[in-house]
DSSP file (Angstrom, degrees, kcal/mol; ACC not computed):
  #  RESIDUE AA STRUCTURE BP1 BP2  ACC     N-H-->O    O-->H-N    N-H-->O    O-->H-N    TCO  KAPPA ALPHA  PHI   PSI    X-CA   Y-CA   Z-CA
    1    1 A X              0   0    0      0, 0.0     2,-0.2     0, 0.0    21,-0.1   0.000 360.0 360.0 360.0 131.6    7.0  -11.5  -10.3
    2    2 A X        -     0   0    0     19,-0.4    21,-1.9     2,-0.0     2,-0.3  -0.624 360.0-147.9-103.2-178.5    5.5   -8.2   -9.9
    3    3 A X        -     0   0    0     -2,-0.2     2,-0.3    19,-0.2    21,-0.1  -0.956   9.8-159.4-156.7 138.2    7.0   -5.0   -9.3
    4    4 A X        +     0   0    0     -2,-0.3    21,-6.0     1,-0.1     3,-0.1  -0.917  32.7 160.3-127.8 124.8    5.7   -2.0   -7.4
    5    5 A X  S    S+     0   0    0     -2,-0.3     2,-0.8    19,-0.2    22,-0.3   0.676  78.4  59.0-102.3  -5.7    6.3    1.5   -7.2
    6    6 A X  S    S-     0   0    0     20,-0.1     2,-1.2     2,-0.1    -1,-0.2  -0.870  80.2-134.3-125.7 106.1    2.7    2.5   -5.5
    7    7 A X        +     0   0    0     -2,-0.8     2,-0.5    -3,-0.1     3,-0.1  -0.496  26.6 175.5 -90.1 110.9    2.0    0.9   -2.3
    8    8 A X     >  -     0   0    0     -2,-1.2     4,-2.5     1,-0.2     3,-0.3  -0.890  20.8-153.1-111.6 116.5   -1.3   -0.3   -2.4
    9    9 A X  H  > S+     0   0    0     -2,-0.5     4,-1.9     1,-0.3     5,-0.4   0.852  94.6  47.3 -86.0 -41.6   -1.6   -2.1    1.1
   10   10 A X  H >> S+     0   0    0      2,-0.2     4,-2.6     1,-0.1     3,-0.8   0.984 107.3  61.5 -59.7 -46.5   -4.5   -4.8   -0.1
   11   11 A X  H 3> S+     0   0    0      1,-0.3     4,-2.1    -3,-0.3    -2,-0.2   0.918 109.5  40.8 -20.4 -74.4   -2.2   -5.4   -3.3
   12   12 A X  H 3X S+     0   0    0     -4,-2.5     4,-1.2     1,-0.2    -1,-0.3   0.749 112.9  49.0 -72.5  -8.3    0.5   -6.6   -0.7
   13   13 A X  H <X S+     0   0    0     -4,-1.9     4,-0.9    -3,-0.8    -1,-0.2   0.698 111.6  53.4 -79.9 -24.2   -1.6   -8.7    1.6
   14   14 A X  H  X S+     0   0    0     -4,-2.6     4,-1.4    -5,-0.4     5,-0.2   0.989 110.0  45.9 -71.3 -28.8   -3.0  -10.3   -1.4
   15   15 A X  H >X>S+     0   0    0     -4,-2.1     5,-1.9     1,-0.3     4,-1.5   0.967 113.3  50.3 -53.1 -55.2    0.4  -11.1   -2.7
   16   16 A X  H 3<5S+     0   0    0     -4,-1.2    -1,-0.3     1,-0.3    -2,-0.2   0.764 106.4  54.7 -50.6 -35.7    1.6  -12.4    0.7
   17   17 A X  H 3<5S+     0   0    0     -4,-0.9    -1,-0.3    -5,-0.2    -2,-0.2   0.809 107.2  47.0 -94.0 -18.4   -1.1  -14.3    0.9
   18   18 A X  H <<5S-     0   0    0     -4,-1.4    -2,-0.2    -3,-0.6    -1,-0.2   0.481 104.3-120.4 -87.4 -14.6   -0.3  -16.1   -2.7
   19   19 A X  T  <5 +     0   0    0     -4,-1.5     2,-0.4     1,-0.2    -3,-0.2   0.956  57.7 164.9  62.8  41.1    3.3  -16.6   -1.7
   20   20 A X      < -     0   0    0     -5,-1.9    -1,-0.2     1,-0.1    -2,-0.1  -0.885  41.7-127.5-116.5 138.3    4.1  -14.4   -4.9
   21   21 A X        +     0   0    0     -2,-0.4   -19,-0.4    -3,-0.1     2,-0.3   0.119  43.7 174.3 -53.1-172.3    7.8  -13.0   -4.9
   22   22 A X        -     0   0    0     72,-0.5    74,-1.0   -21,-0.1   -19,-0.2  -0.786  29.5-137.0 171.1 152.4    7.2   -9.1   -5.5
   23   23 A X  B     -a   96   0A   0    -21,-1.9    74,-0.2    -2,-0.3    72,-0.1  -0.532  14.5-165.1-135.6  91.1    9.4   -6.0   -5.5
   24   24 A X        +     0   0    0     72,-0.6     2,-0.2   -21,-0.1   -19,-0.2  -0.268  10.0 176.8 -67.0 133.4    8.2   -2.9   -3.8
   25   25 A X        +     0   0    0    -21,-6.0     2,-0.2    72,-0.2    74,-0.2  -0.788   2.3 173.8-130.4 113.7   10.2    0.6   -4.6
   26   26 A X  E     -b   99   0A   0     72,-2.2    74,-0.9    -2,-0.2     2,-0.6  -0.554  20.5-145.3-122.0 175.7    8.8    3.4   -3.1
   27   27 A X  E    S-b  100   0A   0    -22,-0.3    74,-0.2    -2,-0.2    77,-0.1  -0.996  76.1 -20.9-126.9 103.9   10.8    6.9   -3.5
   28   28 A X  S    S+     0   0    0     72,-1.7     2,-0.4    -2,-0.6    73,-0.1   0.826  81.8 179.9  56.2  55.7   10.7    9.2   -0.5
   29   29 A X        -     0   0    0     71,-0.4    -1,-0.2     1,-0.1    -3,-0.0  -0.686  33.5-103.2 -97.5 137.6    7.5    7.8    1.3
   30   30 A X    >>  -     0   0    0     -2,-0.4     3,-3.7     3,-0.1     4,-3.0  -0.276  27.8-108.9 -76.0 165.9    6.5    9.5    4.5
   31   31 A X  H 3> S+     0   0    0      1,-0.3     4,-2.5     2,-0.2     3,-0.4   0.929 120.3  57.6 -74.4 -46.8    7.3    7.7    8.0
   32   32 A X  H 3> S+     0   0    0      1,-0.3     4,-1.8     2,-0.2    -1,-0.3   0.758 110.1  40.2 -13.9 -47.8    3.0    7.1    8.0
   33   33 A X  H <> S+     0   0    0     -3,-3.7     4,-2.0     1,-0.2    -1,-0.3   0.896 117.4  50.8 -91.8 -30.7    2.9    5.2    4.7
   34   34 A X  H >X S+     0   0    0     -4,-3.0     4,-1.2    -3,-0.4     3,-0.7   0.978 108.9  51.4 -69.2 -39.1    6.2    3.2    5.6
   35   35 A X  H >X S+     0   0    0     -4,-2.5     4,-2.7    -5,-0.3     3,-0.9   0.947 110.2  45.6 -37.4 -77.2    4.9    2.4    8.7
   36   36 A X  H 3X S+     0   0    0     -4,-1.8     4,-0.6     2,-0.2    -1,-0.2   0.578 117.0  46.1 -24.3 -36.2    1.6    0.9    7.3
   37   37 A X  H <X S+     0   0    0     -4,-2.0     4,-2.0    -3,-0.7    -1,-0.2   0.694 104.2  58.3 -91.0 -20.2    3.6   -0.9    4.6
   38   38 A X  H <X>S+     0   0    0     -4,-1.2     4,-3.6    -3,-0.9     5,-0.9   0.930 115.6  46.6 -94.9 -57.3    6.7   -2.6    7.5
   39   39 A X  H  <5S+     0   0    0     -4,-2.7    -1,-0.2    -5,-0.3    -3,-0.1   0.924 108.2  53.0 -49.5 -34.7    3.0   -4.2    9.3
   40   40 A X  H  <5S+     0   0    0     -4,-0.6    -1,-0.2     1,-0.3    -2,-0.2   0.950 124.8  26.2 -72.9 -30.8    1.7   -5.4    6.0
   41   41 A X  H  <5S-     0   0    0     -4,-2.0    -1,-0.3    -3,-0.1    -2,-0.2   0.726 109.1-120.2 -97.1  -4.7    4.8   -7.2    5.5
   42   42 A X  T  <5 -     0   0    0     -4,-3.6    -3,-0.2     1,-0.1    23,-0.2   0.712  37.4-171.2  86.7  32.0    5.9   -7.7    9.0
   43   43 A X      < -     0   0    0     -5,-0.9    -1,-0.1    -6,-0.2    -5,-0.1  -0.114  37.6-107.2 -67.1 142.9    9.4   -5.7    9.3
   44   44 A X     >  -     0   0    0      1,-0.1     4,-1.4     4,-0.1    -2,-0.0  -0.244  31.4-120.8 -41.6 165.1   11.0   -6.2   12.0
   45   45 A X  H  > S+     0   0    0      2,-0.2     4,-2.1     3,-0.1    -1,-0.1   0.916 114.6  54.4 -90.7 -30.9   10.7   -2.8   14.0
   46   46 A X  H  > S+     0   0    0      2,-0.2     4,-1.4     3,-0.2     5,-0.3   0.960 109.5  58.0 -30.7 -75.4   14.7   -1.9   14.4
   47   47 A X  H >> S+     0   0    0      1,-0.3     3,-3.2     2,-0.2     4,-2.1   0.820 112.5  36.1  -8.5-105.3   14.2   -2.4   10.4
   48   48 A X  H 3< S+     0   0    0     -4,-1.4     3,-0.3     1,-0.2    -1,-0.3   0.709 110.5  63.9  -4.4 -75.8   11.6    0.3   10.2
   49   49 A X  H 3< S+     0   0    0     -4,-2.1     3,-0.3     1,-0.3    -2,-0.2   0.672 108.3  34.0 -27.0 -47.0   13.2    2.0   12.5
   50   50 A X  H X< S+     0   0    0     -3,-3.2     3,-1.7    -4,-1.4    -1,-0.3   0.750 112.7  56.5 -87.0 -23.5   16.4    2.7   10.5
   51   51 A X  T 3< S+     0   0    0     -4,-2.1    -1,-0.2    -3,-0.3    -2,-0.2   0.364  96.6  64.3-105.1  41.6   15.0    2.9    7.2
   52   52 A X  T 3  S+     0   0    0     -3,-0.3     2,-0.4    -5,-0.2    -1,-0.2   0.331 105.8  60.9-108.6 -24.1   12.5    6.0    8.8
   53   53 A X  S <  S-     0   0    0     -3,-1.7    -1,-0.1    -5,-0.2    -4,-0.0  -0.854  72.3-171.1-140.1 115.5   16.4    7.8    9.2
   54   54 A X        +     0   0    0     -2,-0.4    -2,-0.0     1,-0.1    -3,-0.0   0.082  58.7  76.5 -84.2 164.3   18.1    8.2    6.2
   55   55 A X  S    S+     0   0    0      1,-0.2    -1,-0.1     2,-0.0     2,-0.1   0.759  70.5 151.3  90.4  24.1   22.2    9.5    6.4
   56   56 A X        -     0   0    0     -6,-0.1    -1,-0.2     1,-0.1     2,-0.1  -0.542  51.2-111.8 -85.1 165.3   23.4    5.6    7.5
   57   57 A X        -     0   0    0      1,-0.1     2,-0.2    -2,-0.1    -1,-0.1  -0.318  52.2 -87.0 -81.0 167.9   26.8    3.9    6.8
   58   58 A X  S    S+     0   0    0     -2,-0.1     2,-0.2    11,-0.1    13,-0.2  -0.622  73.8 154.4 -80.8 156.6   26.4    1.0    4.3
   59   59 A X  E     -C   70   0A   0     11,-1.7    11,-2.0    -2,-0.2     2,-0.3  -0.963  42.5-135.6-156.8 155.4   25.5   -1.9    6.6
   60   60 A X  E     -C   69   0A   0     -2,-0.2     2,-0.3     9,-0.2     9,-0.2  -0.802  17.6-179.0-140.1 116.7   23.6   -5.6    6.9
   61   61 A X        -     0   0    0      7,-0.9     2,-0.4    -2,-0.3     7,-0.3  -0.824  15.7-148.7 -77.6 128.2   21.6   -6.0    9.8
   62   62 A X        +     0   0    0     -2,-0.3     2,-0.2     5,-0.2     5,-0.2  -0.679  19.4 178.4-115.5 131.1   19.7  -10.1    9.9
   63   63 A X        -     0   0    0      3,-0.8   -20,-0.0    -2,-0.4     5,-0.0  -0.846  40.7 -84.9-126.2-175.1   16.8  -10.1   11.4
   64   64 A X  S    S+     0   0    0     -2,-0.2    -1,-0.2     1,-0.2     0, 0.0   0.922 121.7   5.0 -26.2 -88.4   14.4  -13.2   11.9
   65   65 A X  S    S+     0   0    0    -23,-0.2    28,-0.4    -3,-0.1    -1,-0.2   0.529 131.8  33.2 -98.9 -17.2   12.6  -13.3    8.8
   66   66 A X        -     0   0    0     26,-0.1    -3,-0.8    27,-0.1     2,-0.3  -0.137  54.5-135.0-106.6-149.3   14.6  -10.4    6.8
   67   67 A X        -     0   0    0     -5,-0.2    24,-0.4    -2,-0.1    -5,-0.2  -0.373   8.6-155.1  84.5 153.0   17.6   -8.3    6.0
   68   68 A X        -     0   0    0     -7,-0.3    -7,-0.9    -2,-0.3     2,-0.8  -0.815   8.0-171.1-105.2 123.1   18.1   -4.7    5.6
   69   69 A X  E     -CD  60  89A   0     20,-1.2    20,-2.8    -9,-0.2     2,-0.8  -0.907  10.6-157.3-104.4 112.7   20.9   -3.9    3.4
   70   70 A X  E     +CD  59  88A   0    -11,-2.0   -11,-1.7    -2,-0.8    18,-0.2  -0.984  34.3 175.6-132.9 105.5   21.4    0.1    3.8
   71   71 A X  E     - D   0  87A   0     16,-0.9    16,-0.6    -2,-0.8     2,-0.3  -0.237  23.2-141.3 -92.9 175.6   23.4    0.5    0.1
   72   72 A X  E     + D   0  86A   0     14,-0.2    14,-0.2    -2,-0.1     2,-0.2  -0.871  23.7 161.8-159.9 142.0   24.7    3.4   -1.9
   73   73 A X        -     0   0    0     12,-1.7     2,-0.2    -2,-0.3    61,-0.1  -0.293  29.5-124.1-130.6-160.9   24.6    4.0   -5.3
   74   74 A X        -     0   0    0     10,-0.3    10,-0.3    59,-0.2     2,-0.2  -0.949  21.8-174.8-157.5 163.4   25.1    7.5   -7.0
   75   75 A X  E     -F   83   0B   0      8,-1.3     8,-1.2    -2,-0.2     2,-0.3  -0.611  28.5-113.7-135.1-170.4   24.2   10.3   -9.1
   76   76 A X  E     -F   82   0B   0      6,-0.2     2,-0.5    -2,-0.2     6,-0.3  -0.843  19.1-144.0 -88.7 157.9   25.6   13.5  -10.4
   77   77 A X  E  >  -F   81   0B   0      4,-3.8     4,-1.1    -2,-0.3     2,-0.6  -0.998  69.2 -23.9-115.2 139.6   24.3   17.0   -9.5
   78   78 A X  T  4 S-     0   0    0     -2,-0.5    -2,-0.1     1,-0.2     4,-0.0  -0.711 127.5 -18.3  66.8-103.2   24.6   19.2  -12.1
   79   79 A X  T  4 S-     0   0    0     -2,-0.6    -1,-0.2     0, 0.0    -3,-0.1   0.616 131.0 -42.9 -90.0 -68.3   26.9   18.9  -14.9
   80   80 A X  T  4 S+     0   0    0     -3,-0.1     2,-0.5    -4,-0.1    -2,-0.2   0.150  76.2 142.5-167.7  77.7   29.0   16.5  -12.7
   81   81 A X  E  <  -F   77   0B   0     -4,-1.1    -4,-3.8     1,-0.0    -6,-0.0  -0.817  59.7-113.8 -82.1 137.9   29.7   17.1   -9.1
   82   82 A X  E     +F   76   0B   0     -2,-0.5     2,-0.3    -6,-0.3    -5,-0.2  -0.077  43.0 170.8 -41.8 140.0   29.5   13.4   -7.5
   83   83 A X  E     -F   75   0B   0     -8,-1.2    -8,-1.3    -7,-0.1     2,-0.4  -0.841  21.9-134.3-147.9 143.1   26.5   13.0   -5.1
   84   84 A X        -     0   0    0     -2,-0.3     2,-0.5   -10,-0.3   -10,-0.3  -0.913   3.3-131.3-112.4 164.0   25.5    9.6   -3.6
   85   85 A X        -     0   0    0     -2,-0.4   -12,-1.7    48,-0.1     2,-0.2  -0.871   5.7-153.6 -67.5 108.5   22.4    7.6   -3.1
   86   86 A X  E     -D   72   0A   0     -2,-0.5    16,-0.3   -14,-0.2    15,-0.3  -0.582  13.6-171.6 -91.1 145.7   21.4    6.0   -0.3
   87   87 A X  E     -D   71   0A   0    -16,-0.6   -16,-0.9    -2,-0.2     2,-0.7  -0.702  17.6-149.6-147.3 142.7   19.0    2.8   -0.8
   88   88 A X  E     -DE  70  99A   0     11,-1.5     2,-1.4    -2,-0.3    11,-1.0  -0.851  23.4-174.5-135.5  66.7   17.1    0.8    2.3
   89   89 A X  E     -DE  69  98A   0    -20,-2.8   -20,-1.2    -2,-0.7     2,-0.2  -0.578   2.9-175.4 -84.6  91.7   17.1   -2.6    0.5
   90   90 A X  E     - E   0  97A   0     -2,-1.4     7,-2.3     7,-0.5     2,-0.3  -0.732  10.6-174.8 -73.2 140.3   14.9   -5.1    3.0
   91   91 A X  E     + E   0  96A   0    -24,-0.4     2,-0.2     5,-0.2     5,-0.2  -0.933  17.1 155.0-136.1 125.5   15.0   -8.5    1.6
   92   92 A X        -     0   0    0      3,-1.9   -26,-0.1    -2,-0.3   -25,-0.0  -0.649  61.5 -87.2-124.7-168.2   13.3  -11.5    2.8
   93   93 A X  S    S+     0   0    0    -28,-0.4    29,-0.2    -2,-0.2     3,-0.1   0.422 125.1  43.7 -73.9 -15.7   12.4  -14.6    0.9
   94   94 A X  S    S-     0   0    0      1,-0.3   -72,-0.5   -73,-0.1     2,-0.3   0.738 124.3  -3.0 -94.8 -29.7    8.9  -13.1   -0.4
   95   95 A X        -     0   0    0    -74,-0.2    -3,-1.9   -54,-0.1     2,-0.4  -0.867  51.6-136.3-143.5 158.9   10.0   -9.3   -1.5
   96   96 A X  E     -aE  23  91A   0    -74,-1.0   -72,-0.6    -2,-0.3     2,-0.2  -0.938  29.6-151.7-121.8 142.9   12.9   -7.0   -1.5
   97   97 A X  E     - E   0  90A   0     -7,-2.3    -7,-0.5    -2,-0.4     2,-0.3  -0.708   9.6-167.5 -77.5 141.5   11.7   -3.3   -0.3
   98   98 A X  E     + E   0  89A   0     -2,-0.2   -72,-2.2    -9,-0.2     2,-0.4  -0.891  12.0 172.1-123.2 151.8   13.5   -0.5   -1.5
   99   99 A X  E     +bE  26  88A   0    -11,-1.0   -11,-1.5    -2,-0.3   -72,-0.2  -0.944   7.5 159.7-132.9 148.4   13.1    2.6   -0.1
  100  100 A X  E     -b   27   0A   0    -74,-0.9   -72,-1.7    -2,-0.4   -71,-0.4  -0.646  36.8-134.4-147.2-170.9   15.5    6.1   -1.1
  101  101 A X  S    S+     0   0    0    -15,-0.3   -14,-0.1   -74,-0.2   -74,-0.1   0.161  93.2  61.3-142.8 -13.7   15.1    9.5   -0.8
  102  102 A X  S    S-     0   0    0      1,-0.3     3,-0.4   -16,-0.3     2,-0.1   0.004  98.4-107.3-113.6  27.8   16.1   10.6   -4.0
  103  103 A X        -     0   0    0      1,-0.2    -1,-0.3     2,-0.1   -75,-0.1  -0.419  41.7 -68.4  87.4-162.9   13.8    9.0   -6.6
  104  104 A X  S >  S+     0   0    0      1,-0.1     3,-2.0    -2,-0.1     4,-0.3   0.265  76.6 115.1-138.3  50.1   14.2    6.4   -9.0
  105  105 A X  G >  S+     0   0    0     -3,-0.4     3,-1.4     1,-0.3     4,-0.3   0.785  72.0  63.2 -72.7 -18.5   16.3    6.9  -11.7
  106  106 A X  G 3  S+     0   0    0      1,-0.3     3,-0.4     2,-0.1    -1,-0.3   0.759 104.6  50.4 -76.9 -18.4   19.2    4.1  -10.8
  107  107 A X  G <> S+     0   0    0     -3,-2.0     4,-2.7     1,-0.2    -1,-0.3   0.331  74.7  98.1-117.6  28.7   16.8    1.2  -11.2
  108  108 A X  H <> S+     0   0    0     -3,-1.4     4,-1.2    -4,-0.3    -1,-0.2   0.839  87.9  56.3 -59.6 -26.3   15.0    2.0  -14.7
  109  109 A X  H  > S+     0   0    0     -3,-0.4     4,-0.8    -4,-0.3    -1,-0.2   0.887 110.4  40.7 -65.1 -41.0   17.5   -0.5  -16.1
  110  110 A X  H >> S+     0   0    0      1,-0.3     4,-2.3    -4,-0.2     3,-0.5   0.949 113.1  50.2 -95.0 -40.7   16.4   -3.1  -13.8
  111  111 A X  H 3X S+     0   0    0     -4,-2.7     4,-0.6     2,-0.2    -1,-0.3   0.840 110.6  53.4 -56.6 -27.4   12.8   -2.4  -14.1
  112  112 A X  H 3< S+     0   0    0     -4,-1.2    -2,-0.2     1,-0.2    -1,-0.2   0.612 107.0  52.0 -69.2 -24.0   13.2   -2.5  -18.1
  113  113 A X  H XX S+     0   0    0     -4,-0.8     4,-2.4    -3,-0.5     3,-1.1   0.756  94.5  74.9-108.4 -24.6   14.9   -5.9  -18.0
  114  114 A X  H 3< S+     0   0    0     -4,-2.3    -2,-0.2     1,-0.2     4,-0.2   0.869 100.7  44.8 -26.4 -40.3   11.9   -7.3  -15.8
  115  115 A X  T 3< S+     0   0    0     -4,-0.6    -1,-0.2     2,-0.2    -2,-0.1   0.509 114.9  42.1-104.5   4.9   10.1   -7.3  -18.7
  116  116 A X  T <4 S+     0   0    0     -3,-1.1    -1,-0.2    -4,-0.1    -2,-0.2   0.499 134.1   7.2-115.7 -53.1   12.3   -8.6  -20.9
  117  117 A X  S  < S-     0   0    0     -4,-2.4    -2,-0.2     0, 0.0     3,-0.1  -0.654  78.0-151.5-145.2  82.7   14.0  -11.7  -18.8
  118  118 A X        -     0   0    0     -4,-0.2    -3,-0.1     1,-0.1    -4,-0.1  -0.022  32.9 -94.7 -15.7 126.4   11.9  -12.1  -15.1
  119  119 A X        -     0   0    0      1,-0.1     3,-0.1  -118,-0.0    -1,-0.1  -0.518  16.4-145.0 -68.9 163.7   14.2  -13.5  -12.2
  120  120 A X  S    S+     0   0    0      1,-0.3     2,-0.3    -3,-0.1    -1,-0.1   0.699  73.3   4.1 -96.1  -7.9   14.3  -16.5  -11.6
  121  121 A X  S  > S-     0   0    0     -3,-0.0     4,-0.6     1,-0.0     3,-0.4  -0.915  73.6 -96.1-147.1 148.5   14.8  -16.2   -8.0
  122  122 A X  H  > S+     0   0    0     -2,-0.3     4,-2.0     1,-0.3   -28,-0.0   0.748 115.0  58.9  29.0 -84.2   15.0  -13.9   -5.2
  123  123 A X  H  > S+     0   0    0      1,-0.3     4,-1.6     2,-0.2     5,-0.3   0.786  98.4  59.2 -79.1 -16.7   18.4  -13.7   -5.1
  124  124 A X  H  > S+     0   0    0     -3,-0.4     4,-0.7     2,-0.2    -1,-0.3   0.731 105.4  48.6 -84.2  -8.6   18.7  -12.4   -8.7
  125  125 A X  H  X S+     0   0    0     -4,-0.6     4,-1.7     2,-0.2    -1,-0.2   0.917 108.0  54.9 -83.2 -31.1   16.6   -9.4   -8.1
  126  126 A X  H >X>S+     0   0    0     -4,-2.0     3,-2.6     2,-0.2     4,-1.3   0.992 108.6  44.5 -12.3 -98.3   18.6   -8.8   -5.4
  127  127 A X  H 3X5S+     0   0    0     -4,-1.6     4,-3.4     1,-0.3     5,-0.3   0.860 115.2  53.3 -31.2 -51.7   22.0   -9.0   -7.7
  128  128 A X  H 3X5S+     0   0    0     -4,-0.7     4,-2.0    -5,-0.3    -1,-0.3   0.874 105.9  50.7 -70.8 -43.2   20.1   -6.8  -10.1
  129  129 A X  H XX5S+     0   0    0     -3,-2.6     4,-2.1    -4,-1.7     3,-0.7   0.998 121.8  34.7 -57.4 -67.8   19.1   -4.0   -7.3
  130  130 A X  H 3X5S+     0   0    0     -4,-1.3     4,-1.7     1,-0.2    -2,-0.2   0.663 110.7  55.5 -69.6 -16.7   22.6   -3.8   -6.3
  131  131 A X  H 3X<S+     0   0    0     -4,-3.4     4,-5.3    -5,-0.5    -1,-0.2   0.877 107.5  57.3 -72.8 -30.8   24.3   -4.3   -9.5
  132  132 A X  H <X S+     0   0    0     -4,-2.0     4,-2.1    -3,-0.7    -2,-0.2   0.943 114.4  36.7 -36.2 -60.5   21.9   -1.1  -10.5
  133  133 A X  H  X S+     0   0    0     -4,-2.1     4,-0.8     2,-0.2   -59,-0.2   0.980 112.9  58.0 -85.7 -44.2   23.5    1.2   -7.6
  134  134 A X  H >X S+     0   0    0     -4,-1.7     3,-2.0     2,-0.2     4,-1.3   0.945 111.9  47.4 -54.8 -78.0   27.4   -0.6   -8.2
  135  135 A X  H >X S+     0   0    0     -4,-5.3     4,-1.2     1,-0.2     3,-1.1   0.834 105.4  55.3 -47.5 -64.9   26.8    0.9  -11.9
  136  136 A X  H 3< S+     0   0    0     -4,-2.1    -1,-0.2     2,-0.3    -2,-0.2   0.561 108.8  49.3 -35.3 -24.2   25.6    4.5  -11.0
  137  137 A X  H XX S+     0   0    0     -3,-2.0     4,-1.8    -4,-0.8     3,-1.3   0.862 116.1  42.0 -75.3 -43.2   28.7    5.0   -9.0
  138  138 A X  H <X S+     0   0    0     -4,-1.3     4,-1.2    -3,-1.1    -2,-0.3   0.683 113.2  52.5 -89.3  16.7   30.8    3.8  -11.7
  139  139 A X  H 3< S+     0   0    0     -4,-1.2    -1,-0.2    -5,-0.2    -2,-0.1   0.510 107.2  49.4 -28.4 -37.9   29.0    5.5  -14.0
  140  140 A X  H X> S+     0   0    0     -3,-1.3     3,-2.0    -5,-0.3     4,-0.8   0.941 107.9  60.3 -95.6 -44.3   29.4    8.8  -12.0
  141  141 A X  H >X>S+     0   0    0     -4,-1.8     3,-1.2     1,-0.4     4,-0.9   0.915  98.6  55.4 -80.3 -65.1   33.1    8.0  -11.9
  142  142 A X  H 3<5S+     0   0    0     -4,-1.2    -1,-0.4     1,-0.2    -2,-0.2   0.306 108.5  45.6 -21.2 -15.6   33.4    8.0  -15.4
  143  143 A X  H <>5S+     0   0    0     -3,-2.0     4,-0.8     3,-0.1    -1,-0.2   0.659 111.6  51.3-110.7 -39.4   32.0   11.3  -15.8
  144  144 A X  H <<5S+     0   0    0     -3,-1.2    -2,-0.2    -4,-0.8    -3,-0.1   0.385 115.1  45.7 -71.7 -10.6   34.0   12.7  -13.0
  145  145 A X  T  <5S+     0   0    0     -4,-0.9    -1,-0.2     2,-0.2    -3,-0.2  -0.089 106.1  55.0-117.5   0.3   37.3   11.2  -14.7
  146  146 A X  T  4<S+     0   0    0     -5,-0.5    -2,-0.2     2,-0.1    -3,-0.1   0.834 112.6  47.4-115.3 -26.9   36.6   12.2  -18.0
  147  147 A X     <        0   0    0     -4,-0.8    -2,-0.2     1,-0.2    -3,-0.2   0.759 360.0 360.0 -81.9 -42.7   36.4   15.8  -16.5
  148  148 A X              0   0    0     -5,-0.0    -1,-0.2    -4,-0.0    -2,-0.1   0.413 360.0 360.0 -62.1 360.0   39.3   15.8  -14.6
């Protein structure tokens, strides 16, 4: 399985075209390059649409051939005022997307255990993205608790 932070647009048609899983995560890409990336992979346009405007409830929308999973994880600012992070998880049966606005520090764990034990499926990168942003909130909580 690969995984991608730099969307290189021949990269995914070749992929697509191998029927190899992949997991794109781009960090605060402008609407142009998301636009360019939702053709190569074919998101629905609604899809697009929402994950072009950031400040959504968490939600899952079905479309034909995808998902969009609008998630929230969190970080502190500063020493540790609470802040969260909102996540644009598209999943279909060849990739999960994810797209934020805030970098990518919640999924260094999951990229670091790619390389160590691969999924075996789909749905366990899935589980892995979201089990990433599930810890960073309690994570944050813990800090916020320990302060109080």
């Amino acid at each position: 399985m690969r995984v991608l932070t730099v969307p290189d647009l021949d990269e995914l048609r070749e992929l697509r075209a191998r029927g190899e899983f992949f997991w794109l995560d781009l960090a605060d890409p402008d609407n142009d390059a998301l636009s360019s990336i939702a053709t190569v992979l074919e998101l629905h346009d609604l899809a697009l649409e929402d994950t072009q405007e950031f400040g959504q409830r968490p939600k899952a929308d079905s479309y034909p051939h995808e998902m969009l999973l609008v998630y929230f994880g969190a970080r502190t600012q500063g020493a540790v005022d609470p802040k969260p992070v909102e996540v644009h998880v598209h999943i279909s049966k060849e990739f999960v997307l994810t797209v934020n606005r805030e970098g990518r520090d919640e999924f260094e764990s999951v990229r670091h255990s790619l390389e160590t034990r691969p999924p075996e499926t789909g749905q366990v990168m899935v589980y892995r993205v979201l089990d990433a942003l599930t810890d960073s909130i309690l994570e944050v909580m813990d800090r916020v608790s320990e302060r109080v």
